[in-house]
Biopython code that builds the backbone (N, CA, C, O; Angstrom):
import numpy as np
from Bio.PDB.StructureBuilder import StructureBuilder

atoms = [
    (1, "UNK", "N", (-30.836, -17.003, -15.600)),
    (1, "UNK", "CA", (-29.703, -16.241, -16.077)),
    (1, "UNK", "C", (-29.137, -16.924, -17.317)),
    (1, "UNK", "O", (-29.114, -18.152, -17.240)),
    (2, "UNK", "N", (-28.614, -16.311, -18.595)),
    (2, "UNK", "CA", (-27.982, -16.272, -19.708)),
    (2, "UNK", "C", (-26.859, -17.432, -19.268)),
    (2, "UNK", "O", (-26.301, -17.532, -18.174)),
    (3, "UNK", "N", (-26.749, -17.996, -20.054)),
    (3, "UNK", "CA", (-25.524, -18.960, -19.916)),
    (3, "UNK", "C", (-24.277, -18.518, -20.303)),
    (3, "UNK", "O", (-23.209, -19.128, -20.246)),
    (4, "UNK", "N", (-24.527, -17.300, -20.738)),
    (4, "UNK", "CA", (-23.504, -16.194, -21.735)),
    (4, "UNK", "C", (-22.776, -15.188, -20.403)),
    (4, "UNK", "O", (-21.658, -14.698, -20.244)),
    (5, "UNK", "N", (-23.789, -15.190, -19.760)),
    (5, "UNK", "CA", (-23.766, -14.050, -18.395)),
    (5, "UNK", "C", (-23.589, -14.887, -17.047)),
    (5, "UNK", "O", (-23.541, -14.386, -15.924)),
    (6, "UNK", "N", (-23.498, -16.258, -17.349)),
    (6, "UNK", "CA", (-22.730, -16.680, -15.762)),
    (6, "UNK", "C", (-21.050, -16.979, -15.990)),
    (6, "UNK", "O", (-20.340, -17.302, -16.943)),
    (7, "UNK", "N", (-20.818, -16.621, -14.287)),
    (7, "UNK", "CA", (-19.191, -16.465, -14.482)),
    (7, "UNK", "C", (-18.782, -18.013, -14.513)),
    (7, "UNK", "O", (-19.628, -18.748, -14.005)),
    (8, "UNK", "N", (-17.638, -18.641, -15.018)),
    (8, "UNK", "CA", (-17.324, -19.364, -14.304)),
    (8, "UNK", "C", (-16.317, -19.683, -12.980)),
    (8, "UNK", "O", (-15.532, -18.937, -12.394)),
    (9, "UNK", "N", (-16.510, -20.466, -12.856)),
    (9, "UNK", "CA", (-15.348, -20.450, -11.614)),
    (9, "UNK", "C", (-14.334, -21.342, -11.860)),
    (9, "UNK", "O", (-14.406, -22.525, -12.196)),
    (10, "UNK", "N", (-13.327, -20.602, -11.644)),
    (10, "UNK", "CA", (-11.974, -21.181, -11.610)),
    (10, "UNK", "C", (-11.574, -22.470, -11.150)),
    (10, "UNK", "O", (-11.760, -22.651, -9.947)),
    (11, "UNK", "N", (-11.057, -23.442, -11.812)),
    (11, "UNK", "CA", (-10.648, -24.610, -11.546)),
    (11, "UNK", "C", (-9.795, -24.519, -10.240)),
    (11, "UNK", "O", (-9.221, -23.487, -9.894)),
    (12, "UNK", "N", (-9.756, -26.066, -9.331)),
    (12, "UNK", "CA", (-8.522, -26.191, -8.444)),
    (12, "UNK", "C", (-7.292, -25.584, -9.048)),
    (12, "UNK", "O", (-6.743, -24.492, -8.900)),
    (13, "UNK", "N", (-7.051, -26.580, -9.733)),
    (13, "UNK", "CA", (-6.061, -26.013, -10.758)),
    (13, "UNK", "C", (-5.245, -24.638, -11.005)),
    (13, "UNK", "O", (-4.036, -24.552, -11.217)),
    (14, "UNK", "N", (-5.867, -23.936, -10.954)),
    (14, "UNK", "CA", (-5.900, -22.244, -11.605)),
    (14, "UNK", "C", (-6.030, -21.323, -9.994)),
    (14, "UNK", "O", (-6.003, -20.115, -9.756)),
    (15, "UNK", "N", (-6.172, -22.496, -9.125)),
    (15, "UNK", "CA", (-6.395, -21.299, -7.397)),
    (15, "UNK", "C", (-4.802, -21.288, -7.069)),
    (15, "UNK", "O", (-4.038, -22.130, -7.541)),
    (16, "UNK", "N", (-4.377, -20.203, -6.178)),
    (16, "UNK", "CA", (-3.219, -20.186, -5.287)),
    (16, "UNK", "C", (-4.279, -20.039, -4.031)),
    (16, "UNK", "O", (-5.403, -19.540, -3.981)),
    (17, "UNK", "N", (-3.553, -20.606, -3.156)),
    (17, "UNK", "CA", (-3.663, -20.470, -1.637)),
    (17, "UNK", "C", (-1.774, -20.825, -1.082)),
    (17, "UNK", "O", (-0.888, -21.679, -1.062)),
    (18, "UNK", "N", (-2.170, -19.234, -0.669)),
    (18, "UNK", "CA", (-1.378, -18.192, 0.213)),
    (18, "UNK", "C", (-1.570, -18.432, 2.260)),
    (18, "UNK", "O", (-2.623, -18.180, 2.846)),
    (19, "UNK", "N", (-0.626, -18.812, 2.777)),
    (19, "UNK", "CA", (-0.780, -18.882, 3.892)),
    (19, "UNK", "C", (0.271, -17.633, 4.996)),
    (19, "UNK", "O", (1.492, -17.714, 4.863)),
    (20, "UNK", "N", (-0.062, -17.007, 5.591)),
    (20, "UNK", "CA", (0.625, -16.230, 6.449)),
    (20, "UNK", "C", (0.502, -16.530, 7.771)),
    (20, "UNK", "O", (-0.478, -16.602, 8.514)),
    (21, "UNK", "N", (1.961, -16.734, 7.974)),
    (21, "UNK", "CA", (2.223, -17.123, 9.475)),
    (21, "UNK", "C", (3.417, -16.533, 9.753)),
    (21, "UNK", "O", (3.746, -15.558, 9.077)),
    (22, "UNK", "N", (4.252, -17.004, 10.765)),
    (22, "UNK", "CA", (5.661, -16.821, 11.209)),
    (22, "UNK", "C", (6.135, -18.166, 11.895)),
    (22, "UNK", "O", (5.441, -19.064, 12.372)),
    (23, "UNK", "N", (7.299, -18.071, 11.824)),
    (23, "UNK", "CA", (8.543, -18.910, 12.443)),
    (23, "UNK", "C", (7.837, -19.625, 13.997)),
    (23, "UNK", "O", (7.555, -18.892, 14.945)),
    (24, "UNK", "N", (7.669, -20.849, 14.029)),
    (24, "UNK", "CA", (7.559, -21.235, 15.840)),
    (24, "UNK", "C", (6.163, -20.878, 16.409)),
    (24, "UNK", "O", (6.011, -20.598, 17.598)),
    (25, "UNK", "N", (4.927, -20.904, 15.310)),
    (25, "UNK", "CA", (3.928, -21.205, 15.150)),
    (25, "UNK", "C", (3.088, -22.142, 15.131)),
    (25, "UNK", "O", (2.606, -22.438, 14.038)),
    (26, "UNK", "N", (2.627, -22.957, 16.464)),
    (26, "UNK", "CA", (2.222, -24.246, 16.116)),
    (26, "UNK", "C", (0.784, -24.048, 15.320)),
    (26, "UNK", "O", (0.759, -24.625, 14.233)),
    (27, "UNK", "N", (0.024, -23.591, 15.548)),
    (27, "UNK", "CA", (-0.907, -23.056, 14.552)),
    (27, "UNK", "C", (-0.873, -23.514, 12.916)),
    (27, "UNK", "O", (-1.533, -24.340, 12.285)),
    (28, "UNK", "N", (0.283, -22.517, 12.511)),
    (28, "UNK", "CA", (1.341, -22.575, 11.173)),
    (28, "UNK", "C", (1.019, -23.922, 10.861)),
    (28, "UNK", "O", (0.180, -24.224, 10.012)),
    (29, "UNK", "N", (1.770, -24.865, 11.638)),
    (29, "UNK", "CA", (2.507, -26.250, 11.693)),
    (29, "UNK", "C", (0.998, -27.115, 11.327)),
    (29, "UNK", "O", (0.970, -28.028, 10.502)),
    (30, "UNK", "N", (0.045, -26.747, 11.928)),
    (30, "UNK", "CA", (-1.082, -27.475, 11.868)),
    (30, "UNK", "C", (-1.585, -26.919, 10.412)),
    (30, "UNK", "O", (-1.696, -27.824, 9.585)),
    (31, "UNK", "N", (-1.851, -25.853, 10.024)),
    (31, "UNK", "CA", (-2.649, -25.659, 9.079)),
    (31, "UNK", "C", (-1.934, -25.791, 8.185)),
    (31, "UNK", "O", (-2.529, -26.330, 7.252)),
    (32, "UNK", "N", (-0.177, -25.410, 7.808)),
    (32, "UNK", "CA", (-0.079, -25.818, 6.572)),
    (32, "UNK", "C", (0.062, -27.191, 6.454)),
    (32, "UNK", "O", (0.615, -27.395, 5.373)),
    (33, "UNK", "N", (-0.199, -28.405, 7.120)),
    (33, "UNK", "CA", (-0.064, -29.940, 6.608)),
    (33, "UNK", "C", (-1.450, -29.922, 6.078)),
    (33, "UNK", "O", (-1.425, -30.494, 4.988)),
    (34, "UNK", "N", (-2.653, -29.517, 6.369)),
    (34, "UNK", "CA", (-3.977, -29.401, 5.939)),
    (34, "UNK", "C", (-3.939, -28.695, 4.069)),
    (34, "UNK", "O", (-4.391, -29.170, 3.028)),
    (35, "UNK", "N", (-3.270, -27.555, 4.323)),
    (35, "UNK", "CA", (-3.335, -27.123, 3.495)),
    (35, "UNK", "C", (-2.040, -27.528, 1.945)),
    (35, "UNK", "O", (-2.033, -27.379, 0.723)),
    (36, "UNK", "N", (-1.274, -27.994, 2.839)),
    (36, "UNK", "CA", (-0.368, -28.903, 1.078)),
    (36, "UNK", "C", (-1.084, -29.941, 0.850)),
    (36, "UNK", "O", (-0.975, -30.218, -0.345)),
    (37, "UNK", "N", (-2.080, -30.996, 1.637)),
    (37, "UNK", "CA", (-2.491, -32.069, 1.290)),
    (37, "UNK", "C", (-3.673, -31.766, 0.534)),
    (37, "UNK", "O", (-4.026, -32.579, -0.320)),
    (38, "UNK", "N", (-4.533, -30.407, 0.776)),
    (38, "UNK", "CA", (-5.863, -30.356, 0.296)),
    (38, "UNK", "C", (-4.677, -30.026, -1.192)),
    (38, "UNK", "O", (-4.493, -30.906, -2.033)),
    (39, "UNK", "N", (-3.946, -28.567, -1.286)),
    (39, "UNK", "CA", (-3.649, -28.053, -2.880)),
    (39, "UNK", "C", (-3.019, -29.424, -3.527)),
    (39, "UNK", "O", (-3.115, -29.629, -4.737)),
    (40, "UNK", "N", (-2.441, -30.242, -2.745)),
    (40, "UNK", "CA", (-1.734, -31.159, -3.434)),
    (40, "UNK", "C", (-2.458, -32.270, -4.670)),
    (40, "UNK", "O", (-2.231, -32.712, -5.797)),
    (41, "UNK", "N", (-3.433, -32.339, -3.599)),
    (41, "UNK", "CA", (-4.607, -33.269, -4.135)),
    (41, "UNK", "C", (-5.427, -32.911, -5.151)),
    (41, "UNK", "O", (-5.750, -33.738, -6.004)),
    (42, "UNK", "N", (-5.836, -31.703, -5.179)),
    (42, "UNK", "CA", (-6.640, -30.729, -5.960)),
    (42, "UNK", "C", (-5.624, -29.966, -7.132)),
    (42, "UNK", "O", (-6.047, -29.427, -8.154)),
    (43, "UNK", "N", (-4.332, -30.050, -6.763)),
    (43, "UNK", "CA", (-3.345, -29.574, -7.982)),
    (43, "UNK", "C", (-3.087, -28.126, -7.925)),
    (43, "UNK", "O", (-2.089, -27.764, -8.548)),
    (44, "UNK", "N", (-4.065, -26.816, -7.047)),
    (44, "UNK", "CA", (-3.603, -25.798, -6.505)),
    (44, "UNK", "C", (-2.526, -25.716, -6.124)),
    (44, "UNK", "O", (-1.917, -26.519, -5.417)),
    (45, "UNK", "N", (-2.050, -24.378, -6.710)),
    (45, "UNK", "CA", (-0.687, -23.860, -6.259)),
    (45, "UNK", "C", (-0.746, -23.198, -4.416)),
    (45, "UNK", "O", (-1.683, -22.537, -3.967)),
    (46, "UNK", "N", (0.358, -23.561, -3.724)),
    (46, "UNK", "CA", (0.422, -22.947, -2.708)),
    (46, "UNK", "C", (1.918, -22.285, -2.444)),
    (46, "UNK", "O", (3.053, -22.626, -2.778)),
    (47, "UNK", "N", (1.351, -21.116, -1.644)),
    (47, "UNK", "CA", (2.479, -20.426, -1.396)),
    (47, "UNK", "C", (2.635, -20.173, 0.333)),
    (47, "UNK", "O", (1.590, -20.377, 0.951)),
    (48, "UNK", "N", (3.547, -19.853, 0.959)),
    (48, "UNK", "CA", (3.784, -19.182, 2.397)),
    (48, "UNK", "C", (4.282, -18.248, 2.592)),
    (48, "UNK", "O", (5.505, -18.287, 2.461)),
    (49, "UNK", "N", (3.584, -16.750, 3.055)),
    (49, "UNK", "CA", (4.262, -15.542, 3.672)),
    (49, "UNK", "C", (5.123, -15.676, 4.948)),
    (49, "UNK", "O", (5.468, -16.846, 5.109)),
    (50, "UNK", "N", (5.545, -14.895, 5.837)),
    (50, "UNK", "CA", (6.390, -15.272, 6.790)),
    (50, "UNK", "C", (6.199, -13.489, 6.998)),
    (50, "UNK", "O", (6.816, -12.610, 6.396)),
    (51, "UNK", "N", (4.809, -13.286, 8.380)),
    (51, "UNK", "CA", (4.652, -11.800, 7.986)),
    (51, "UNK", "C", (5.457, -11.142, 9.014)),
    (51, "UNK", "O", (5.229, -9.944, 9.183)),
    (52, "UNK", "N", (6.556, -11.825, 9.893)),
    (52, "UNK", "CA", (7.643, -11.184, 10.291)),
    (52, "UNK", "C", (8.620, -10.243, 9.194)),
    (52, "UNK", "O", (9.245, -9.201, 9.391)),
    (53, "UNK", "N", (8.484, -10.952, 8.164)),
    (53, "UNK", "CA", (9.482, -10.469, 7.153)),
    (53, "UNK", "C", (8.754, -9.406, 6.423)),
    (53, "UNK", "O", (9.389, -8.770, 5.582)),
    (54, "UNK", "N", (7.206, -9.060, 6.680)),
    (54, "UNK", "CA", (6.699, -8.065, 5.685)),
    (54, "UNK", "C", (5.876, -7.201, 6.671)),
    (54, "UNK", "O", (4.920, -7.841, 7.107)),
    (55, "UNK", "N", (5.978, -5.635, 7.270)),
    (55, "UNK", "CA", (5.761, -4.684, 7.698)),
    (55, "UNK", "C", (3.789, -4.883, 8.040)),
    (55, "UNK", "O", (3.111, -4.960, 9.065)),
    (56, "UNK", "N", (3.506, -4.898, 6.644)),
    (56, "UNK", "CA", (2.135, -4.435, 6.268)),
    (56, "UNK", "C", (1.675, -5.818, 6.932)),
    (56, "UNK", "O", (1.090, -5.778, 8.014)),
    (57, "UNK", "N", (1.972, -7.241, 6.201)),
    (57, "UNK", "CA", (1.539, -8.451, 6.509)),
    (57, "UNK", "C", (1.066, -8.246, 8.096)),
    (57, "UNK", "O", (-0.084, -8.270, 8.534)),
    (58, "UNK", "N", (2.293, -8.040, 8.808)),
    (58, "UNK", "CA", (2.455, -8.102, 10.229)),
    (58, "UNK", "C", (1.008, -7.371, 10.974)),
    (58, "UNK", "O", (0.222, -7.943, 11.729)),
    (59, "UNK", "N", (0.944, -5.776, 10.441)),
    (59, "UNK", "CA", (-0.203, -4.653, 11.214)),
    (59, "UNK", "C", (-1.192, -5.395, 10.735)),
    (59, "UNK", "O", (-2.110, -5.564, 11.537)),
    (60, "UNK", "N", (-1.333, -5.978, 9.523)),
    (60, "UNK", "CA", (-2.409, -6.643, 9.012)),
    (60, "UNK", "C", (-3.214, -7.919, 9.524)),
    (60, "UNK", "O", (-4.368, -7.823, 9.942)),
    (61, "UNK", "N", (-2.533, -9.089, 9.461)),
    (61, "UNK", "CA", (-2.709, -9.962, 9.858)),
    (61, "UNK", "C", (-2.259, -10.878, 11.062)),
    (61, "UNK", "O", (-2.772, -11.937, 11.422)),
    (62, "UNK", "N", (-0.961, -10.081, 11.704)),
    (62, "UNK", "CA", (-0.081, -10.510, 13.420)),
    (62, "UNK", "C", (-0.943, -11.192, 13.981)),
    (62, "UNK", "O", (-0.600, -12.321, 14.335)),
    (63, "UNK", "N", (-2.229, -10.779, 14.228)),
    (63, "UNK", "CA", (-3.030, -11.258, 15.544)),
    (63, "UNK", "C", (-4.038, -12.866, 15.100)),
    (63, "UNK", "O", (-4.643, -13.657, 15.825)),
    (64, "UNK", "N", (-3.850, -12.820, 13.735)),
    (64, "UNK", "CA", (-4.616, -13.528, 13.258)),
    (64, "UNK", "C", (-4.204, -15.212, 12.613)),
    (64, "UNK", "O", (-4.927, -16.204, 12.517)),
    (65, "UNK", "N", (-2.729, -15.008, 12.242)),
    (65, "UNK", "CA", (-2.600, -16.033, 12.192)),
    (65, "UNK", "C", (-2.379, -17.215, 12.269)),
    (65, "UNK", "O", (-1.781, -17.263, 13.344)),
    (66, "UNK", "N", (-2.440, -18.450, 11.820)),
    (66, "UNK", "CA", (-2.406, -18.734, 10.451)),
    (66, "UNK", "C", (-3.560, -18.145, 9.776)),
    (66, "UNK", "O", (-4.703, -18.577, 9.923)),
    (67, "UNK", "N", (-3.210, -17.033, 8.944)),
    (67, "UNK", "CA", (-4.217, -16.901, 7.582)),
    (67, "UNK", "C", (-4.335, -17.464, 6.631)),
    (67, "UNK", "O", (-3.216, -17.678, 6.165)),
    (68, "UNK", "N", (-5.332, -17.978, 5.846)),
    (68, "UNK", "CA", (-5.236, -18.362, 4.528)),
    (68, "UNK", "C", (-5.895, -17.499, 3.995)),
    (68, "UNK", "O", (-6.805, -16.835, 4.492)),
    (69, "UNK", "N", (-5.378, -17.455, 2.727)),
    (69, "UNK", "CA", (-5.845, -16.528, 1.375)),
    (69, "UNK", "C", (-6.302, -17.587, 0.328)),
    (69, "UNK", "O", (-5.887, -18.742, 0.235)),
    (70, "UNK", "N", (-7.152, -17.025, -0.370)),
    (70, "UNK", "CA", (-7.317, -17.608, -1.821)),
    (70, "UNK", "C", (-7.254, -17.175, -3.018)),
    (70, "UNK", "O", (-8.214, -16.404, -3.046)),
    (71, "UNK", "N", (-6.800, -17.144, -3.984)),
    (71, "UNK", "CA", (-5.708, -16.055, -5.085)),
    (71, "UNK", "C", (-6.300, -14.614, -4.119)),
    (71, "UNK", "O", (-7.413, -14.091, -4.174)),
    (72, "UNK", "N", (-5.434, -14.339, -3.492)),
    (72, "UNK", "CA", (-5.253, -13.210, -2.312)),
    (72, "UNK", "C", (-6.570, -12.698, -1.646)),
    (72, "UNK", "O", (-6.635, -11.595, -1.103)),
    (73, "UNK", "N", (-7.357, -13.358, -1.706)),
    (73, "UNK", "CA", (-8.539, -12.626, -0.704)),
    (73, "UNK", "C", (-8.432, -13.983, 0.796)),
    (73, "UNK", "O", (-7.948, -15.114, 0.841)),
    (74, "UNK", "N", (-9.070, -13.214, 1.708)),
    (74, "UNK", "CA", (-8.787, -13.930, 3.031)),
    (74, "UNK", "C", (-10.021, -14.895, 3.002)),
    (74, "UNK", "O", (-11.101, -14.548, 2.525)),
    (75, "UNK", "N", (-9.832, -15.893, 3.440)),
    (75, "UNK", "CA", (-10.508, -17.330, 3.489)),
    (75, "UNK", "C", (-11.403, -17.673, 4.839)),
    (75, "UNK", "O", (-12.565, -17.758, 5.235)),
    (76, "UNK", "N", (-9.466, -17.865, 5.431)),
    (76, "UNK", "CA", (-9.969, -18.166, 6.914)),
    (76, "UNK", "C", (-8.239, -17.727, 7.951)),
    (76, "UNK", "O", (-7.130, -17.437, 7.503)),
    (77, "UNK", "N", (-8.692, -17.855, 9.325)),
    (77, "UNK", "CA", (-7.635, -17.902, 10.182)),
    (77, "UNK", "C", (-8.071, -18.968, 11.109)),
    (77, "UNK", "O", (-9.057, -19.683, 11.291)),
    (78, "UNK", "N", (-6.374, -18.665, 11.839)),
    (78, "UNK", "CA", (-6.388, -19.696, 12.996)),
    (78, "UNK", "C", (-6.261, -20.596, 12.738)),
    (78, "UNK", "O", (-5.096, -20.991, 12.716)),
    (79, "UNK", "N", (-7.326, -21.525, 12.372)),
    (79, "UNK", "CA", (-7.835, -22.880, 12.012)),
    (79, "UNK", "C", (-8.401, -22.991, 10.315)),
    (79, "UNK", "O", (-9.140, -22.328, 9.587)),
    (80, "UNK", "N", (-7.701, -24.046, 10.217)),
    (80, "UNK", "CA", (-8.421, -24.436, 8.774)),
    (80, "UNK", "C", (-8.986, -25.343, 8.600)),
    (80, "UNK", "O", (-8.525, -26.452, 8.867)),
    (81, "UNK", "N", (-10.492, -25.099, 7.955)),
    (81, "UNK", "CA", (-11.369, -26.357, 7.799)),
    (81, "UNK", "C", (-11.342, -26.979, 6.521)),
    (81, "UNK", "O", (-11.952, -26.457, 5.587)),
    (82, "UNK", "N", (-10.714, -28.018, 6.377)),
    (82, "UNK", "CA", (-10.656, -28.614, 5.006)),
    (82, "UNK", "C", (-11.409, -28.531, 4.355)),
    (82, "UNK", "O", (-11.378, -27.990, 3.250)),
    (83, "UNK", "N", (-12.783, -29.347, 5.178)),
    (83, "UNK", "CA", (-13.832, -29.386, 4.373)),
    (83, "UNK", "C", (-14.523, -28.159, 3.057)),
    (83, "UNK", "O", (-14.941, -28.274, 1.905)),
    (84, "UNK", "N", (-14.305, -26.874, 4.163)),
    (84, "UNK", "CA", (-14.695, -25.643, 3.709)),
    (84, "UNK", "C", (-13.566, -25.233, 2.874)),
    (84, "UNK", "O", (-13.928, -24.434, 2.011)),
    (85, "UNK", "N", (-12.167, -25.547, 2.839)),
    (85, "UNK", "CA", (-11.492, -25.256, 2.020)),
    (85, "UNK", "C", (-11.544, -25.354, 0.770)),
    (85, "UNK", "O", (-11.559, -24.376, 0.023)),
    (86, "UNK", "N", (-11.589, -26.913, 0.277)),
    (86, "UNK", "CA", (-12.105, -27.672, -0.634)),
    (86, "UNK", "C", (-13.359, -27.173, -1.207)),
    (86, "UNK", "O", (-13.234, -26.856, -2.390)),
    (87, "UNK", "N", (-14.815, -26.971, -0.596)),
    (87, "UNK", "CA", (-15.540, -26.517, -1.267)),
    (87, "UNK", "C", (-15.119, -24.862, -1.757)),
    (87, "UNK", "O", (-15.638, -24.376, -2.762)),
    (88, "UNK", "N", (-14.355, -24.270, -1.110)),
    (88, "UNK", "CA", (-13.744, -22.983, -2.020)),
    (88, "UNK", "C", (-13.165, -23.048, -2.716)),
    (88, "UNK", "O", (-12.931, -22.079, -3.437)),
    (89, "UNK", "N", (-12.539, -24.379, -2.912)),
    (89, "UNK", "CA", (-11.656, -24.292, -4.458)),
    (89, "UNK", "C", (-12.188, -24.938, -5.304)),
    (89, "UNK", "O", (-11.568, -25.552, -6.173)),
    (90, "UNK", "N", (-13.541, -24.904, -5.178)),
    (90, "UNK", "CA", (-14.503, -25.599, -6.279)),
    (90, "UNK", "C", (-13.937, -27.401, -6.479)),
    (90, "UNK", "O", (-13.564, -27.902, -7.539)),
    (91, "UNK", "N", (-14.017, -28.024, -5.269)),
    (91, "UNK", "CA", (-13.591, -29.312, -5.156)),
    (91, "UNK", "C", (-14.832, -29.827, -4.631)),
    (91, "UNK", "O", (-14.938, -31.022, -4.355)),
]
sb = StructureBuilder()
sb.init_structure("model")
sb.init_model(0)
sb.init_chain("A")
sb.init_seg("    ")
for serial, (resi, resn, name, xyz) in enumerate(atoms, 1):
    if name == "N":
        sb.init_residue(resn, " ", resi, " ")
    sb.init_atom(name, np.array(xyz, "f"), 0.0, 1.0, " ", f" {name:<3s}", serial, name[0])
structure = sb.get_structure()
């Protein structure tokens, strides 16, 4: 393939990871310490939904989380594997 015609991929740097959970979640509690230490390290921006507070979040993702997203596509739930995190943010 053309060196003209491959994509690149986005730096740590340049990723958000998005986490959706709710309030009194030990789940939550576990994955986001995983997940500020991986963006922290790597310089990714992170953010937290709270999908009590959002209708759609809730029908969407209720049963599933902790979700993580990566600039908004879904990653993983439940559990987060660093390891696999990291290699998604091109780390």
């Amino acid at each position: 393939m053309s060196p003209l015609l491959r994509r690149k991929s986005p730096k740590p740097a340049d990723r958000t990871v998005t986490m959706l959970g709710k309030p009194g979640c030990h789940l939550c509690d576990d994955a986001r310490e995983v997940l500020l230490r991986v963006t922290g390290e790597l310089g990714a921006a992170f953010e937290e939904k709270d999908v009590t507070q959002d209708e759609e979040l809730f029908r969407r993702y209720g049963e599933q989380i902790p979700v993580t997203l990566i600039d908004g596509r879904q990653h993983d739930f439940w559990r987060v594997d660093e390891a696999r995190l990291r290699k998604a943010l091109g780390a």
